[in-house]
C-alpha positions as CSV (number, residue, x, y, z in Angstrom):
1,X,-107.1,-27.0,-180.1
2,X,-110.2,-28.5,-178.2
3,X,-109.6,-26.6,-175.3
4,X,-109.6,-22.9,-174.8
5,X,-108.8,-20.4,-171.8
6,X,-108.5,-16.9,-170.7
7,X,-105.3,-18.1,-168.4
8,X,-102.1,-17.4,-170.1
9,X,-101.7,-14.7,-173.2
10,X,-97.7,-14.7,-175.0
11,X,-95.5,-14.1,-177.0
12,X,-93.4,-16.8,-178.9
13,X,-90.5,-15.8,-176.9
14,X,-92.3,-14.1,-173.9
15,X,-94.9,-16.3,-172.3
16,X,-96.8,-14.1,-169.5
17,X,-99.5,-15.3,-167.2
18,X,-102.9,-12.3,-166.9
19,X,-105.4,-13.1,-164.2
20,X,-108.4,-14.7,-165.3
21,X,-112.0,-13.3,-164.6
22,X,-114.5,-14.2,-161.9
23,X,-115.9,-17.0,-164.0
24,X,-112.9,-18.8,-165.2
25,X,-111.4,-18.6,-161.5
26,X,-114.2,-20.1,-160.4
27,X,-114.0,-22.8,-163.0
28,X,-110.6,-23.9,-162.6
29,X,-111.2,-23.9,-158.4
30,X,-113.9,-26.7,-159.6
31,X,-111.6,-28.2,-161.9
32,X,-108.6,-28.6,-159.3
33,X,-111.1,-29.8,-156.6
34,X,-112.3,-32.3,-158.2
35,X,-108.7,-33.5,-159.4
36,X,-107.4,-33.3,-156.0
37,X,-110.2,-35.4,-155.1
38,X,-109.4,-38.2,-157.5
39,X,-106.0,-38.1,-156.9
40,X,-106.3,-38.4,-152.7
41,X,-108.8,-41.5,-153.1
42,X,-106.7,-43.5,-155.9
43,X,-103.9,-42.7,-153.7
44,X,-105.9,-44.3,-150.6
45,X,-108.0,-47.1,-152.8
46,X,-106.3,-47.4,-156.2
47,X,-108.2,-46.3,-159.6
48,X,-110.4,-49.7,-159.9
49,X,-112.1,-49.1,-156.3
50,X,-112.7,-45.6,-156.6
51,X,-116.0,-44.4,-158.7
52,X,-116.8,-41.2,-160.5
53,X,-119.7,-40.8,-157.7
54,X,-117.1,-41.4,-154.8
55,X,-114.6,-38.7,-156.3
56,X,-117.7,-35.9,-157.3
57,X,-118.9,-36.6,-153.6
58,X,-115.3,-36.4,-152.2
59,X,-114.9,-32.4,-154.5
60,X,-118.4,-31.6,-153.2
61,X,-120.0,-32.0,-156.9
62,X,-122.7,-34.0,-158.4
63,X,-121.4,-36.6,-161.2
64,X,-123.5,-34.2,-163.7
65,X,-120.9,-31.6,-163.0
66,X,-117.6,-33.8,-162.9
67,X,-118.8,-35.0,-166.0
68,X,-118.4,-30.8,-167.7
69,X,-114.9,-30.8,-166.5
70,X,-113.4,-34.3,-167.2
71,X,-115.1,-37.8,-169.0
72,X,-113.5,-40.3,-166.9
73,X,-112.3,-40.9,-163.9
74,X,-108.6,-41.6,-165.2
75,X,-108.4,-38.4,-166.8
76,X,-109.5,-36.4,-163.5
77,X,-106.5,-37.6,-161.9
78,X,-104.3,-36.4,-165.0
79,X,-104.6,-32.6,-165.3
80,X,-101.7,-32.2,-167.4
81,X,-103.4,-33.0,-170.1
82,X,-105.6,-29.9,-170.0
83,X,-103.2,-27.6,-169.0
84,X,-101.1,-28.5,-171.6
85,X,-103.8,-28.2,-174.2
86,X,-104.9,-25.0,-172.6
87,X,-101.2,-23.6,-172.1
88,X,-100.9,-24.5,-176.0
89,X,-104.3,-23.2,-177.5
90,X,-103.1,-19.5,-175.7
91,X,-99.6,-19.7,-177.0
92,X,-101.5,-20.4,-180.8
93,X,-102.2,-17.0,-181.6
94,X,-98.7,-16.0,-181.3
95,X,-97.2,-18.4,-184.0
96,X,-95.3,-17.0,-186.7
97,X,-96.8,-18.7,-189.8
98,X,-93.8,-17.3,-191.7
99,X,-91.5,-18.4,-189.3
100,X,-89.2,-21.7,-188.8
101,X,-91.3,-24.7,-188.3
102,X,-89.2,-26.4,-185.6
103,X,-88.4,-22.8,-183.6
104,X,-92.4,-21.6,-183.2
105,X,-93.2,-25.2,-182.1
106,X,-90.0,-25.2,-179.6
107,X,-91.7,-22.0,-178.4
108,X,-95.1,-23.3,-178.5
109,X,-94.1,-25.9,-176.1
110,X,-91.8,-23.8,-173.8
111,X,-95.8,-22.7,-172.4
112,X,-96.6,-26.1,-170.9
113,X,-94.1,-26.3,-168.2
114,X,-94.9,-22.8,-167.1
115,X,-97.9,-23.9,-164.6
116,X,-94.8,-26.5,-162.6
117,X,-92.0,-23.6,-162.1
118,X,-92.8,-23.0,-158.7
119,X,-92.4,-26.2,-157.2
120,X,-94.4,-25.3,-154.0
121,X,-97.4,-24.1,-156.4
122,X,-100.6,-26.4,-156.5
123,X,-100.0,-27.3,-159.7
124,X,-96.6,-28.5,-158.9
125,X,-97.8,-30.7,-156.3
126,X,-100.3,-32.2,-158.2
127,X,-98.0,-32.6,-161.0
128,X,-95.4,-34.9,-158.4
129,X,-98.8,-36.9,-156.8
130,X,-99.8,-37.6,-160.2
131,X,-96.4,-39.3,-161.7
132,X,-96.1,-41.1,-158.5
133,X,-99.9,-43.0,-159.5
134,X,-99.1,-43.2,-163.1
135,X,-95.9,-45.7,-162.2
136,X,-98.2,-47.9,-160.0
137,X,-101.7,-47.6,-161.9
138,X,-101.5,-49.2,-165.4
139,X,-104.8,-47.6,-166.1
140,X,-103.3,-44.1,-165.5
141,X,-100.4,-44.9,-168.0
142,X,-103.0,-46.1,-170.6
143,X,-105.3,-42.8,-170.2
144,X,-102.0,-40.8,-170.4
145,X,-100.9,-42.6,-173.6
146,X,-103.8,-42.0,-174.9
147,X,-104.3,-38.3,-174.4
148,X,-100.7,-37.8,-175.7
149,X,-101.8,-39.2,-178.8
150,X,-105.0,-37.0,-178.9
151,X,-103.3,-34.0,-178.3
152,X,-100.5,-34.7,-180.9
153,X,-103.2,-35.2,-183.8
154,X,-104.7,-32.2,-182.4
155,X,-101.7,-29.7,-182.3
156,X,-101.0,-31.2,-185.8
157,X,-104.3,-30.3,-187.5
158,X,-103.5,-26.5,-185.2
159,X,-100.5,-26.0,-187.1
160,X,-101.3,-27.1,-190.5
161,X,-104.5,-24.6,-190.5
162,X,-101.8,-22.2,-189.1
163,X,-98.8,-22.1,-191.3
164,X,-101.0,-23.0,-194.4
165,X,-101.1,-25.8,-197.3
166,X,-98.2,-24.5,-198.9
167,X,-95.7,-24.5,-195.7
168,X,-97.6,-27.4,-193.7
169,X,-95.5,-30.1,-194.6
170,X,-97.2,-33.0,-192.6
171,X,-93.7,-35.0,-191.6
172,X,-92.3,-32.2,-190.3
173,X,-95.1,-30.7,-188.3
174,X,-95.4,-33.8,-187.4
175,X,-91.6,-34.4,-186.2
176,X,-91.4,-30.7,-184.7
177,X,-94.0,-31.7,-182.1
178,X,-93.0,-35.1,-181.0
179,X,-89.6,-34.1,-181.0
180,X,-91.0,-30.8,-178.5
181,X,-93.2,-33.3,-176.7
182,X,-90.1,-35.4,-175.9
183,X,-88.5,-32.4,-174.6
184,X,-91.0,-30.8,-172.8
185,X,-91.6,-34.9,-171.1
186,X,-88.0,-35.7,-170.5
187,X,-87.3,-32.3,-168.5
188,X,-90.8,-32.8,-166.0
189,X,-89.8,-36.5,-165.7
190,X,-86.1,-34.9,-164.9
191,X,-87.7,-32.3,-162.7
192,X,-89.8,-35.0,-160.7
193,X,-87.0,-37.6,-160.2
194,X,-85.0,-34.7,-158.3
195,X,-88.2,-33.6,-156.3
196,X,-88.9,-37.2,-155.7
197,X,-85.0,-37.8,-154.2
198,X,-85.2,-34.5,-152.4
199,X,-82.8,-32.6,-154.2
200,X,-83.4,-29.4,-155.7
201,X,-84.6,-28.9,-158.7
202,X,-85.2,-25.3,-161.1
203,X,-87.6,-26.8,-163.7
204,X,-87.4,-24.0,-166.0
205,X,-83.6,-24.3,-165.7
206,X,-83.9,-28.0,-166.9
207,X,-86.2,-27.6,-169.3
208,X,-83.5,-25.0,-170.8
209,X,-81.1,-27.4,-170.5
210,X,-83.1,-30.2,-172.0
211,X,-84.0,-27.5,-175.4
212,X,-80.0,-26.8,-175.7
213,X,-79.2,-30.4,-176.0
214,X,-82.4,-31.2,-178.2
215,X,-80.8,-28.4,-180.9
């Protein structure tokens, strides 16, 4: 994977969160800053309005640094995509190259909904304001689209490395993680929906639920 982090080390079956250092705290503060920037001022002005200069003045950053952390503006305001890349590249180490295909990439994904759990955390919140702009900014879908996509070729070229040429069958690599992707997708978009309504909602619970029915 592209993107790697000192956040989250695991086990295929038990995922546990270590504290990061002085340096990559700092770095993620800057990275959630400036997303929370992006994400108040498309909320105020929509995406088209709103430059990379008006969101790196709005986090307190020059657009040299917003620029390190994220290339466009769209993908500032989408910071699933890097947690989910960086959730994955920890959880890599810990694949099984002898084991079932399908099970270590169910396992694999099980690590990007850990960051939403807590549904009062930051990441939570970010998480619900971001899915309420993708449904009215067409430009957000298309970034989002397109960074599934990236991450899915990715993950594939991850996996093949990891299991090896003679296991690395390319279909089903390439099944096991859309099929996990749908999962992993249909149990946040479950999770948010509640949220949204103002009912409760246990994402970890769901996203259980969702894996059951998947097998």
């Amino acid at each position: 994977m592209r993107v790697k982090s000192a956040e989250t080390r695991a086990t295929a079956d038990h995922p546990v969160a270590v504290s990061p250092g002085l340096r990559e705290r700092r770095r993620l503060q800057t990275r959630a800053e400036i997303t929370d920037a992006a994400l108040r001022l498309f909320a105020e002005g929509g995406v088209a309005s709103t430059t990379v200069d008006d969101i790196a003045a709005a986090a307190g950053v020059s657009a040299r640094t917003f620029f390190r952390y994220f290339s466009t503006k769209e993908e500032a305001a989408l910071p699933v995509h890097q947690d989910f890349n960086e959730a994955i590249a920890a959880g890599l180490p810990s694949v099984d190259p002898q084991g079932d295909v399908r099970s270590e990439v169910d396992r694999l994904y099980a690590l990007t909904v850990l960051p939403y759990t807590d549904n009062d955390s930051p990441s939570a919140q970010r998480m619900l304001q971001v899915s309420q702009l993708i449904r009215k900014e067409p430009s957000l879908r298309s970034a989002q689209v397109r960074q599934t996509v990236e991450r899915t070729e990715d993950l594939l070229a991850a996996l093949s490395a990891k299991f090896g040429p003679e296991r690395a069958d390319q279909m089903e690599l390439r099944l096991a993680i859309d099929i996990s992707g749908a999962v992993a997708r249909a149990a946040l978009d479950t999770w948010v929906g509640l949220l949204e309504a103002g009912e409760e909602a246990d994402l970890a619970e769901i996203y259980r639920q969702a894996r059951a029915f998947a097998r």
